[in-house]
Structures are given as structure tokens and as C-alpha cells.
N, CA, C and O atoms as CSV, one atom per row, in Angstrom:
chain,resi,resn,atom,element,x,y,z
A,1,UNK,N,N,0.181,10.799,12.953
A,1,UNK,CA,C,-0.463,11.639,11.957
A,1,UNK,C,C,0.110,13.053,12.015
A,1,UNK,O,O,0.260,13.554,10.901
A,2,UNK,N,N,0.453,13.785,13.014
A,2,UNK,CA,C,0.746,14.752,13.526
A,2,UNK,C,C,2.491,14.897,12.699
A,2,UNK,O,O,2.816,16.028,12.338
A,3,UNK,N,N,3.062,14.229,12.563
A,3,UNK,CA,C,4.514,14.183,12.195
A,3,UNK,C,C,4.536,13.994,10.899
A,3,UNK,O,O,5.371,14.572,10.203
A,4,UNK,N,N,3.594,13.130,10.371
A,4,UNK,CA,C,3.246,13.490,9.049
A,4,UNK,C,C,3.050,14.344,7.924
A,4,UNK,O,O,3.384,14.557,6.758
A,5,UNK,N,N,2.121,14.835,9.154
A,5,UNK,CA,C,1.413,16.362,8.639
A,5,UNK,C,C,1.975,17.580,8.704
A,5,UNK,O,O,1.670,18.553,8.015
A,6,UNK,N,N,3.162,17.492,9.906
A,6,UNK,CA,C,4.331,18.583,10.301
A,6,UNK,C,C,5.270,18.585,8.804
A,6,UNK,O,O,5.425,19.511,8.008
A,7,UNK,N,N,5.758,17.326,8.772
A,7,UNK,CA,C,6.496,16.813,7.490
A,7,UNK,C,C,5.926,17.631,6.240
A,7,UNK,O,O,6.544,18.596,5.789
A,8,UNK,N,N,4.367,17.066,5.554
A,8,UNK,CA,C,4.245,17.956,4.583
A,8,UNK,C,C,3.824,19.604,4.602
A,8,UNK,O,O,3.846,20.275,3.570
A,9,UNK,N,N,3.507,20.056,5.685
A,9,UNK,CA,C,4.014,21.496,5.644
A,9,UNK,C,C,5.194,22.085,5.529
A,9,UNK,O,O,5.288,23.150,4.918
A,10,UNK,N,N,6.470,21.369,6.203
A,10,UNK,CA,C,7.657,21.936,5.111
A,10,UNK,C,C,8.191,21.586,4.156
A,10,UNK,O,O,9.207,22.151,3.750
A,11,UNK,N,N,7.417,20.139,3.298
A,11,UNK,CA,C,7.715,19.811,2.013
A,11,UNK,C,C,5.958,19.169,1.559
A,11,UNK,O,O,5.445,18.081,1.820
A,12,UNK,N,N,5.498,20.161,0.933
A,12,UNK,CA,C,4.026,19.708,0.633
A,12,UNK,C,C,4.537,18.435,-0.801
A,12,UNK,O,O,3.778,17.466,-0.822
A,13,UNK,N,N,5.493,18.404,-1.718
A,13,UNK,CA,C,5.994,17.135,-2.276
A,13,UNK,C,C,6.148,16.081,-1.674
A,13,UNK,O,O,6.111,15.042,-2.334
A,14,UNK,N,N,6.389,16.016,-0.092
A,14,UNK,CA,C,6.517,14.485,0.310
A,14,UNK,C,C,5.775,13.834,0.120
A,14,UNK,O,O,4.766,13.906,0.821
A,15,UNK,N,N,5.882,12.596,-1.182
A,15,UNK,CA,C,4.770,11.641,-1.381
A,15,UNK,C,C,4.745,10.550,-0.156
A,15,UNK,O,O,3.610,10.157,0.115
A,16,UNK,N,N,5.972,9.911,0.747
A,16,UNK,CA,C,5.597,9.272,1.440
A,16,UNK,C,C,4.906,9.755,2.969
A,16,UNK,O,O,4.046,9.305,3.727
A,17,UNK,N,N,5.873,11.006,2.931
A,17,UNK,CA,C,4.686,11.406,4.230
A,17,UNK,C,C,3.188,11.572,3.511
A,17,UNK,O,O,2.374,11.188,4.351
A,18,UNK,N,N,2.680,11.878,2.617
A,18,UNK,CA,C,1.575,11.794,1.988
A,18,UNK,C,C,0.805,10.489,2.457
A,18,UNK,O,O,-0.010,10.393,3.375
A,19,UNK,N,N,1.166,9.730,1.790
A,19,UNK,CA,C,1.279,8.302,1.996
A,19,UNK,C,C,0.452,7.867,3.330
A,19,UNK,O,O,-0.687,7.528,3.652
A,20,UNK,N,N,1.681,8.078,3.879
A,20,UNK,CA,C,1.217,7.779,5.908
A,20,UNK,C,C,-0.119,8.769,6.080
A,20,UNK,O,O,-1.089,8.473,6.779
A,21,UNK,N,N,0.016,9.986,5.318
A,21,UNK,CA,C,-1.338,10.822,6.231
A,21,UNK,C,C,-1.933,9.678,5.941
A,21,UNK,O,O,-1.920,8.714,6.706
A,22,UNK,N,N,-2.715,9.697,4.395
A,22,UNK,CA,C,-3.271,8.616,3.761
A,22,UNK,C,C,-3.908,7.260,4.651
A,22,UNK,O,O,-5.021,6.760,4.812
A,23,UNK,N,N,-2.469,6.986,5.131
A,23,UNK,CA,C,-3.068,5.737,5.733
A,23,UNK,C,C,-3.748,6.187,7.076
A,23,UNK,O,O,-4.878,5.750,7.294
A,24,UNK,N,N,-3.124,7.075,8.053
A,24,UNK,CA,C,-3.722,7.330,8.942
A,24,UNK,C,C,-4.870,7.443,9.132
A,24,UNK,O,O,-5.534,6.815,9.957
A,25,UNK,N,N,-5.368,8.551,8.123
A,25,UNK,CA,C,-6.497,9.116,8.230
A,25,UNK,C,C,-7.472,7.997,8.016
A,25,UNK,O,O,-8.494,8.043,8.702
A,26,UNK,N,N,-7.306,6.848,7.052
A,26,UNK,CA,C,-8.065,5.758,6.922
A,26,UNK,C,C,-8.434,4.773,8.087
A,26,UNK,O,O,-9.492,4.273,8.468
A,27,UNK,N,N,-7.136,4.699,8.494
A,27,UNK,CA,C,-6.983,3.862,10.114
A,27,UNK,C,C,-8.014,4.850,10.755
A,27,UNK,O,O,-8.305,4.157,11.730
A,28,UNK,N,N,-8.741,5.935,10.888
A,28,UNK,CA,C,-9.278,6.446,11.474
A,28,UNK,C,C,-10.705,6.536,11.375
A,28,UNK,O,O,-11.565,6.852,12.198
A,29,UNK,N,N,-10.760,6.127,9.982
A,29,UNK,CA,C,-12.151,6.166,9.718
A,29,UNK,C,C,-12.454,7.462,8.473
A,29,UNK,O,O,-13.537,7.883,8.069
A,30,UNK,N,N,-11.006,7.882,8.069
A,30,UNK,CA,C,-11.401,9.204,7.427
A,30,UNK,C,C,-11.452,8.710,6.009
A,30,UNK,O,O,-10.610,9.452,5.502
A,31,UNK,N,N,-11.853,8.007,5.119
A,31,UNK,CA,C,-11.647,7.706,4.210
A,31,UNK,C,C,-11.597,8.745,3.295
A,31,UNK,O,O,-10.452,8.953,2.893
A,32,UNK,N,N,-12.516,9.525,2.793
A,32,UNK,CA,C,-12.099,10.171,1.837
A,32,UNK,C,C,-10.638,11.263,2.043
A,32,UNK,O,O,-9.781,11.400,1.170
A,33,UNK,N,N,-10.623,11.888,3.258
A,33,UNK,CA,C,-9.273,12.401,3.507
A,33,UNK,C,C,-7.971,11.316,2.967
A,33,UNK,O,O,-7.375,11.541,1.914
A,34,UNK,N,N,-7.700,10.338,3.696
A,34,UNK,CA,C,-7.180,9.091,3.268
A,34,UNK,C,C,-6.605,8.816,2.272
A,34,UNK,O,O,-5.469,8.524,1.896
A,35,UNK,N,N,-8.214,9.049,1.648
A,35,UNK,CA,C,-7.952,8.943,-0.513
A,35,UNK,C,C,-7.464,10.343,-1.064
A,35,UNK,O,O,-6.782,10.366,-2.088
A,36,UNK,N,N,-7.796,11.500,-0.410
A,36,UNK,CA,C,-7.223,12.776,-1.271
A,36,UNK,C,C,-5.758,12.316,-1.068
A,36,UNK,O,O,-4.872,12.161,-1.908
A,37,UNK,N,N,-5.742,12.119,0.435
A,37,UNK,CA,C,-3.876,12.461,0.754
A,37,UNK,C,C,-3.010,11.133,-0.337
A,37,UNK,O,O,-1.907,11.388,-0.820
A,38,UNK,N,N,-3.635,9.910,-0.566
A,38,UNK,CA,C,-2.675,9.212,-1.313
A,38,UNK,C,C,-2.683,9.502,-2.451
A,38,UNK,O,O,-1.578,9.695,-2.958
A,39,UNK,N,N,-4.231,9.692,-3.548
A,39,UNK,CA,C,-4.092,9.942,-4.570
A,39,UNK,C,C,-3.267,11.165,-4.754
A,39,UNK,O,O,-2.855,11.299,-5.906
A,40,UNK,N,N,-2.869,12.231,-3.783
A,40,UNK,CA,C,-1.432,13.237,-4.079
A,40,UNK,C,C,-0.439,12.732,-3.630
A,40,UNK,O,O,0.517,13.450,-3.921
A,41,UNK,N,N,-0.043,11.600,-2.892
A,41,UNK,CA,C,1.449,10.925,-2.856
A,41,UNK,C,C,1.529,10.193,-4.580
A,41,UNK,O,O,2.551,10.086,-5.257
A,42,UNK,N,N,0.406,9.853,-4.890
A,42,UNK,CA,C,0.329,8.549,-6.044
A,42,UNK,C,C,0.504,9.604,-7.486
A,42,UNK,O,O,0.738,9.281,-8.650
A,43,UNK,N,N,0.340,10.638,-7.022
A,43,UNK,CA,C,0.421,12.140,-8.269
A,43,UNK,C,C,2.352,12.332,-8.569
A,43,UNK,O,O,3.101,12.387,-9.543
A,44,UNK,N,N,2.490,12.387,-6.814
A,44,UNK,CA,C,4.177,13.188,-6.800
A,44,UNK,C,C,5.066,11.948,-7.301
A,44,UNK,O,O,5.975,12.191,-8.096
A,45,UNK,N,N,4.784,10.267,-6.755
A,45,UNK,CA,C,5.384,9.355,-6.987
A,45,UNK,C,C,4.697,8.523,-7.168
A,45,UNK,O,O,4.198,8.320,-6.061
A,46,UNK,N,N,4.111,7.550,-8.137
A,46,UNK,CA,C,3.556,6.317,-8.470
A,46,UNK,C,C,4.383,5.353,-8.546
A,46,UNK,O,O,3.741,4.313,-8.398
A,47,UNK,N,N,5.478,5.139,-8.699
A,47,UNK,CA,C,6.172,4.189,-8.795
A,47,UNK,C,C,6.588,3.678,-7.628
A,47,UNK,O,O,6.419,2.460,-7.687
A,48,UNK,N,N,7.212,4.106,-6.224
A,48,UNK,CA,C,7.489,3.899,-5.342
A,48,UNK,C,C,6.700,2.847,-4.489
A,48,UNK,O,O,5.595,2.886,-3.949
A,49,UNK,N,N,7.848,1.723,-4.584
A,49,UNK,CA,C,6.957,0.467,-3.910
A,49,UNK,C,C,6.482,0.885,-2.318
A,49,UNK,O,O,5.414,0.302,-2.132
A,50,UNK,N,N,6.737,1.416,-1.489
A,50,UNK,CA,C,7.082,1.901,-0.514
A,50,UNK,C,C,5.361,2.635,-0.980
A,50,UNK,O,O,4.397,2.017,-0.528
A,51,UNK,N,N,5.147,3.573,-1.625
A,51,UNK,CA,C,4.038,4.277,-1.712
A,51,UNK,C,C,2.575,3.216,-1.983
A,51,UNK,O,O,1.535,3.226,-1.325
A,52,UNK,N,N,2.851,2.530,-2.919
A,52,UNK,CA,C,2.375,1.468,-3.611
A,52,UNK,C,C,1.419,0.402,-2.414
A,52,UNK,O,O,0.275,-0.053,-2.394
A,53,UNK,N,N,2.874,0.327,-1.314
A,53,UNK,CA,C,2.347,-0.819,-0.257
A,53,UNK,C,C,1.417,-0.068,0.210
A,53,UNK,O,O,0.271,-0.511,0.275
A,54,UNK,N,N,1.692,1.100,0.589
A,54,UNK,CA,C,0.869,2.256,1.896
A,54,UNK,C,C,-0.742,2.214,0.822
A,54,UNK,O,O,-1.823,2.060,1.390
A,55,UNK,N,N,-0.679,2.340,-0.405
A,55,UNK,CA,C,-1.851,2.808,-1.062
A,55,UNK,C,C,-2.657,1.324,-0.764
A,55,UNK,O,O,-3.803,1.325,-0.314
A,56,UNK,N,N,-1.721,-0.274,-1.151
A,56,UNK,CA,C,-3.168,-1.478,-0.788
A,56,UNK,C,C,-3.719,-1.601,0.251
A,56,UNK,O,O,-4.804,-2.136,0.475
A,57,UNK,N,N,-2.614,-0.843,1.337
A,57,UNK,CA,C,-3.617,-1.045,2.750
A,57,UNK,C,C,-4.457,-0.486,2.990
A,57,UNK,O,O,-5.469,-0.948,3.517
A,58,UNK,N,N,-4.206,1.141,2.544
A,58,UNK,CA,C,-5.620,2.003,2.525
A,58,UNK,C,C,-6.750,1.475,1.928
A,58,UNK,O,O,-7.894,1.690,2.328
A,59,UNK,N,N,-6.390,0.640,0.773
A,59,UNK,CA,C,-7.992,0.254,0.079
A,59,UNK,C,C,-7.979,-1.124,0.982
A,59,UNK,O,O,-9.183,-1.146,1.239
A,60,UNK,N,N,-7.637,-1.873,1.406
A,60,UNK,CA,C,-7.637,-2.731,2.631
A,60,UNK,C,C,-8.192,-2.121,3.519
A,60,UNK,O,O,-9.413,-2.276,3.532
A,61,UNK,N,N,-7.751,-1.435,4.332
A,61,UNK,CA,C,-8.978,-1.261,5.227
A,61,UNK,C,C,-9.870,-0.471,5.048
A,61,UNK,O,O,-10.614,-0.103,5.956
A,62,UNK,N,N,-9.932,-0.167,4.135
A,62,UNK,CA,C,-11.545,0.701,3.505
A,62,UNK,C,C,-12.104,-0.396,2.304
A,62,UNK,O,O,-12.848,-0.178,1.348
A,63,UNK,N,N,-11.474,-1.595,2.725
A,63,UNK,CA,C,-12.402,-2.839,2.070
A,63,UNK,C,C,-12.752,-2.522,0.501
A,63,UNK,O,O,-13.792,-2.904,-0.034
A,64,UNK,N,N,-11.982,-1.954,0.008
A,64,UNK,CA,C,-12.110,-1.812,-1.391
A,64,UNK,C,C,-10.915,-2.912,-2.084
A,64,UNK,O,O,-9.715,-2.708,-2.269
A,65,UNK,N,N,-11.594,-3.922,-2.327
A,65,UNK,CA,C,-10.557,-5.506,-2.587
A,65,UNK,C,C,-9.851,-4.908,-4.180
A,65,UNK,O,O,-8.691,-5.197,-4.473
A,66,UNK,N,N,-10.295,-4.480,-4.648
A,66,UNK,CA,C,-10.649,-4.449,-5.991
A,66,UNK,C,C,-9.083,-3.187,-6.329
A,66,UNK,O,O,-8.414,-3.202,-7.362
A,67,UNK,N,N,-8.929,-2.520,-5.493
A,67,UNK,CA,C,-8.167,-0.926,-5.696
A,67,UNK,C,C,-6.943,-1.529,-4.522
A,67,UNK,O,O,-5.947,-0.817,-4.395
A,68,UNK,N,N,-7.014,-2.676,-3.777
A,68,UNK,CA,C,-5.969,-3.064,-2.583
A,68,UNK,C,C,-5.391,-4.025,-3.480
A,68,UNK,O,O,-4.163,-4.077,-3.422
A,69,UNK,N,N,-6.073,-4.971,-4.472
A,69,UNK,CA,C,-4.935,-6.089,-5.294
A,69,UNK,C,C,-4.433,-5.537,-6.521
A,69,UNK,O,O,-3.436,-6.061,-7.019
A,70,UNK,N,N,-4.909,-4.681,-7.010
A,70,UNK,CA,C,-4.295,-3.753,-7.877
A,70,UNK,C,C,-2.837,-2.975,-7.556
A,70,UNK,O,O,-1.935,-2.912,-8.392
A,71,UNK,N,N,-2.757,-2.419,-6.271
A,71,UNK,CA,C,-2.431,-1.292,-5.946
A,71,UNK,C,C,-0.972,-2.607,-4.954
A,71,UNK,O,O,0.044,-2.134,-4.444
A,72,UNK,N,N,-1.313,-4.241,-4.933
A,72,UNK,CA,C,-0.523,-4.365,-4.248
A,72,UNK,C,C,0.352,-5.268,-5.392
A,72,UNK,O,O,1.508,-5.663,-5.232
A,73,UNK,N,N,-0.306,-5.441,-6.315
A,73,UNK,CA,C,-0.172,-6.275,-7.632
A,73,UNK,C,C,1.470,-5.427,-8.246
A,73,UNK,O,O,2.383,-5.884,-8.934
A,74,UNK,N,N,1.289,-4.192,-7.681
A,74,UNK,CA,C,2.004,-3.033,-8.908
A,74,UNK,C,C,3.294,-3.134,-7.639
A,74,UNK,O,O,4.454,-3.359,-7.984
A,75,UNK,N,N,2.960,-2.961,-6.325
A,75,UNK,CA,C,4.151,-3.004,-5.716
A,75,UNK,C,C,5.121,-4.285,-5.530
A,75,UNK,O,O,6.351,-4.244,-5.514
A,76,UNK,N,N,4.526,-5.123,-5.431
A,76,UNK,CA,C,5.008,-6.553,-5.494
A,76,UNK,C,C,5.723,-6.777,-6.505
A,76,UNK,O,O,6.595,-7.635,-6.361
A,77,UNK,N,N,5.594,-6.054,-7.929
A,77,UNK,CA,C,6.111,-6.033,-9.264
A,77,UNK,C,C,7.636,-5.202,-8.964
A,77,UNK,O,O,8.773,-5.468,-9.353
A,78,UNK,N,N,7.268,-4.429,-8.364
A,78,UNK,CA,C,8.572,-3.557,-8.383
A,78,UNK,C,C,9.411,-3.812,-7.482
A,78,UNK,O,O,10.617,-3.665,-7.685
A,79,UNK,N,N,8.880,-4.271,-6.239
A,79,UNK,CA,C,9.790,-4.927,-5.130
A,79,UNK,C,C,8.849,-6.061,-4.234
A,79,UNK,O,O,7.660,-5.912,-3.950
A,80,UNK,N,N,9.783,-7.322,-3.841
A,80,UNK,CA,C,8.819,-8.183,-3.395
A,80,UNK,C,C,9.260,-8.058,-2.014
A,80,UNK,O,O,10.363,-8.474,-1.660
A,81,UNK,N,N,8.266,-7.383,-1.059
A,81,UNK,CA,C,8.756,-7.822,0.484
A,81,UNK,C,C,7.388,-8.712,1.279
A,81,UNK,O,O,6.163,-8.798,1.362
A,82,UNK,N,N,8.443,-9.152,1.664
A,82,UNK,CA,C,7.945,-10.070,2.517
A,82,UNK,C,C,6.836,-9.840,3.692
A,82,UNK,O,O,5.740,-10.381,3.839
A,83,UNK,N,N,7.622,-8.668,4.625
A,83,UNK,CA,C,7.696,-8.544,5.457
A,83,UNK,C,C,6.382,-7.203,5.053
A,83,UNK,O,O,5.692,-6.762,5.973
A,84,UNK,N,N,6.254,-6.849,4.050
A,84,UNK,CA,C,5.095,-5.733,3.678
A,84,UNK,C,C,3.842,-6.908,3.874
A,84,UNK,O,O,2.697,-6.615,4.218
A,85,UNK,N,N,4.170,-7.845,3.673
A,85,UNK,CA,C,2.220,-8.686,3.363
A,85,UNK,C,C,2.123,-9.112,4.945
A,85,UNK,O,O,0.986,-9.390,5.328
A,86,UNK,N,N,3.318,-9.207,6.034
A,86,UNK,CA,C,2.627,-9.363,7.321
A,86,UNK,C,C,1.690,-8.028,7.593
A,86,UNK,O,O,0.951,-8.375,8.515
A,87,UNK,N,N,1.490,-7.183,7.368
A,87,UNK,CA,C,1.163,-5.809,7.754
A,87,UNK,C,C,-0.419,-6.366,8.596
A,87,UNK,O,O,-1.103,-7.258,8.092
A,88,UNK,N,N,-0.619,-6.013,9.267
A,88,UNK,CA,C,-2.246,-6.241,9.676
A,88,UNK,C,C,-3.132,-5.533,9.054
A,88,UNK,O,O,-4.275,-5.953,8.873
A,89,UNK,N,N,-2.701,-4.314,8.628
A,89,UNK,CA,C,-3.659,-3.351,7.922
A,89,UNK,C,C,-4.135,-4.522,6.715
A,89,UNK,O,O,-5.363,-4.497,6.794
A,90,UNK,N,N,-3.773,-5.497,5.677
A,90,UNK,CA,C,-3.941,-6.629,5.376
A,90,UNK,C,C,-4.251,-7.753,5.664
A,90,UNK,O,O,-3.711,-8.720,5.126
A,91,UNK,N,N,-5.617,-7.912,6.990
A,91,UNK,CA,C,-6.065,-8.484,7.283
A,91,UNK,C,C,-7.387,-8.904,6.555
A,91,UNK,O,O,-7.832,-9.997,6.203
A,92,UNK,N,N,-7.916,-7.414,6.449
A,92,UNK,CA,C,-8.973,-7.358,6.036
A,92,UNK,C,C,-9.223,-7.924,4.325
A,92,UNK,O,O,-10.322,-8.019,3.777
A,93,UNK,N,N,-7.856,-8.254,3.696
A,93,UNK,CA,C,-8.412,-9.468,2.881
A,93,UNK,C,C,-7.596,-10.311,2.619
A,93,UNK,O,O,-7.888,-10.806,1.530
A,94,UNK,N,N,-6.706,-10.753,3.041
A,94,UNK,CA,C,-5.701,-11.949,3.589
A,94,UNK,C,C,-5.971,-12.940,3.668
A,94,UNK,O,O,-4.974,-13.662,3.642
A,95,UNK,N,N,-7.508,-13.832,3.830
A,95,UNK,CA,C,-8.148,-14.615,3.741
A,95,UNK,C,C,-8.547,-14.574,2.042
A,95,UNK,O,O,-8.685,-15.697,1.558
A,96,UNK,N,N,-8.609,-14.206,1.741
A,96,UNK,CA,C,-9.358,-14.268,0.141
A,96,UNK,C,C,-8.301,-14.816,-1.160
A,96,UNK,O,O,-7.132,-14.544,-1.433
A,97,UNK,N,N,-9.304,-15.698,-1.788
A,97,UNK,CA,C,-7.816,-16.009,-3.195
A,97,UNK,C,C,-7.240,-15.347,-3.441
A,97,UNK,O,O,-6.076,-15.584,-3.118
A,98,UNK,N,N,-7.430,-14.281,-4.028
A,98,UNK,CA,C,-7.096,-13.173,-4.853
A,98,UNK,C,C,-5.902,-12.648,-4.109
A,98,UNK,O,O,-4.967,-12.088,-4.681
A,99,UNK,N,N,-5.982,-12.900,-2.472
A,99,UNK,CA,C,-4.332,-11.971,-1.699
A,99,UNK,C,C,-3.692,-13.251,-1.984
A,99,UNK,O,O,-3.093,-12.982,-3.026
A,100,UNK,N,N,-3.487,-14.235,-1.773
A,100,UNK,CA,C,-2.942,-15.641,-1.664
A,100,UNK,C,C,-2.179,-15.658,-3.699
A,100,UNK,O,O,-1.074,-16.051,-4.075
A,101,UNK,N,N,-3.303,-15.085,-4.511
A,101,UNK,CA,C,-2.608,-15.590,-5.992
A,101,UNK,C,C,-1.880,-14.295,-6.386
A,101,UNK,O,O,-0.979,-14.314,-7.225
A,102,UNK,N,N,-2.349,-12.978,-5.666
A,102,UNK,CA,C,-1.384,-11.470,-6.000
A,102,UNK,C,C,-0.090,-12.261,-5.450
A,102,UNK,O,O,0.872,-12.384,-6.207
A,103,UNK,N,N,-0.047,-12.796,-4.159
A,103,UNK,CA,C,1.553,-12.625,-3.139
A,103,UNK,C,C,2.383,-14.004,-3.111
A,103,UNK,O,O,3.291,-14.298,-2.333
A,104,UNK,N,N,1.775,-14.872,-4.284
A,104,UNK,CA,C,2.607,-15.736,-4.448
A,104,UNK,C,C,3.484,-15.837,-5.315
A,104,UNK,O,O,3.252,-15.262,-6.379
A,105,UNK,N,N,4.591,-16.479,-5.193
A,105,UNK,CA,C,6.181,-15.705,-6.188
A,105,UNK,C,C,5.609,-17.222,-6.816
A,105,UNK,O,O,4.843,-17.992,-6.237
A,106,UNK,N,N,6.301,-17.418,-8.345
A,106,UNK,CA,C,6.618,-18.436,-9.287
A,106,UNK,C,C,7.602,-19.028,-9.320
A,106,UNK,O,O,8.542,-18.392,-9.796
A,107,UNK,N,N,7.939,-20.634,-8.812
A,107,UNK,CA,C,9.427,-20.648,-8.587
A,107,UNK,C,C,9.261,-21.662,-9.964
A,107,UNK,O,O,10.361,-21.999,-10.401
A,108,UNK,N,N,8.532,-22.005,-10.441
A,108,UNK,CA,C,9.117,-23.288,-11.412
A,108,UNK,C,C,10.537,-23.129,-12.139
A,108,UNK,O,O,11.464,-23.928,-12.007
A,109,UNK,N,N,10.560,-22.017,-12.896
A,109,UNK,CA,C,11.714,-21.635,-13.434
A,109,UNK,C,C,13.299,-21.714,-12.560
A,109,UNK,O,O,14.394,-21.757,-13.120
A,110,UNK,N,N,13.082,-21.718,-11.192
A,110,UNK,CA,C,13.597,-21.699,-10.201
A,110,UNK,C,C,13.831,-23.587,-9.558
A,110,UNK,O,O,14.494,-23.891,-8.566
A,111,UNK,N,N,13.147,-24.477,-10.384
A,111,UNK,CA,C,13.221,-26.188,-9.617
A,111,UNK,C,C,13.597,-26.774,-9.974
A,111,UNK,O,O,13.658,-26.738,-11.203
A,112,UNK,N,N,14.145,-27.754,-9.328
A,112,UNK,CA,C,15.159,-28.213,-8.705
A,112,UNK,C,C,16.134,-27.291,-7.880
A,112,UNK,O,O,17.143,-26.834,-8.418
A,113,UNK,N,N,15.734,-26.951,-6.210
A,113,UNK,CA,C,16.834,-25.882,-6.105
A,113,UNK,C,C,18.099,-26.549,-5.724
A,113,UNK,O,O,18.173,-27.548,-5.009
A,114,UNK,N,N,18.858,-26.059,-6.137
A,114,UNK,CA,C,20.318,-26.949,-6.160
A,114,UNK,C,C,21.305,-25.565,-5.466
A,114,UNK,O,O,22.512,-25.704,-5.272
């Protein structure tokens, strides 16, 4: 959090150090801090899948299902990683349809793979 926070004092624009406060502060229990710091990464850059991932986990672990499949719906669109849906911070709804029908790719168009 600390390197984060060093980060946006000499660039208060860094949306991804934004981002990380964001998540930190959530990992902590700070939620509304959490939510100021992303909704100003999500101000400087919305598009950034990278920002995008950091924003579903925050509503992931502040159990807001509703603002985490949205928010992971939009990054998945722009870039699909893999390796973003192991995250644990995505535990907390990883079990539920709704993560299972956001993070599944469509291969029909894709069968017969030859």
C-alpha cells in the first residue's frame, strides 16, 4: 500500500497505482477508501483491462456480485486472461453461475479443432 501511495504522490494520474491503493485498502477492510481510490483510477483510465481486473476484485471482496461481474464482464471483453480469474481475491464469488457464465469463452465457432 505504501508504494502505491508513494507512486501517486509523484504522479497523482496513476490510474493503476490507483487501482492497487483501491484494492488494498479493500483487502483491509477500507471499503469506502477502496471505492474513492478506484472510482479515480476508473476516472483517469476506464478502459484498461489491467484496471478493470483490479476494480472486480474490489467489488469481490466487498461482496458486491453485482459491480464484480460487470466490472469483470468489461475486462474479459478487452483482454481474456486466464491467469486474472485464478486471483483469490475471486473467491468470494467463484462458486456462483454468474462467475462460471461471465469467464467462459465460446468456442462453437471455433469446432472441430483441426
Amino acid at each position: 500500500l505504501t508504494i502505491a501511495q508513494q507512486t501517486i504522490e509523484a504522479n497523482s494520474n496513476d490510474a493503476r497505482a490507483l487501482s492497487f491503493v483501491g484494492l488494498f485498502h479493500s483487502r483491509l477492510g477500507n471499503f469506502s477508501d477502496g471505492e474513492t481510490a478506484m472510482n479515480r483510477a476508473m476516472q483517469i483510465d476506464s478502459t484498461s483491462p489491467d484496471i478493470l481486473y483490479r476494480s472486480a476484485e474490489l467489488y469481490s471482496i466487498q461482496s458486491d456480485t453485482q459491480k464484480a461481474y460487470i466490472a469483470l464482464a468489461h475486462a474479459l471483453r478487452r483482454k481474456y486472461d486466464f491467469a486474472e480469474l485464478l486471483n483469490l481475491d475471486f473467491s468470494f464469488i467463484a462458486r456462483e453461475p454468474e462467475f462460471l457464465s461471465a469467464v467462459t469463452r465460446k468456442f462453437e465457432d471455433q469446432w472441430p479443432i483441426k
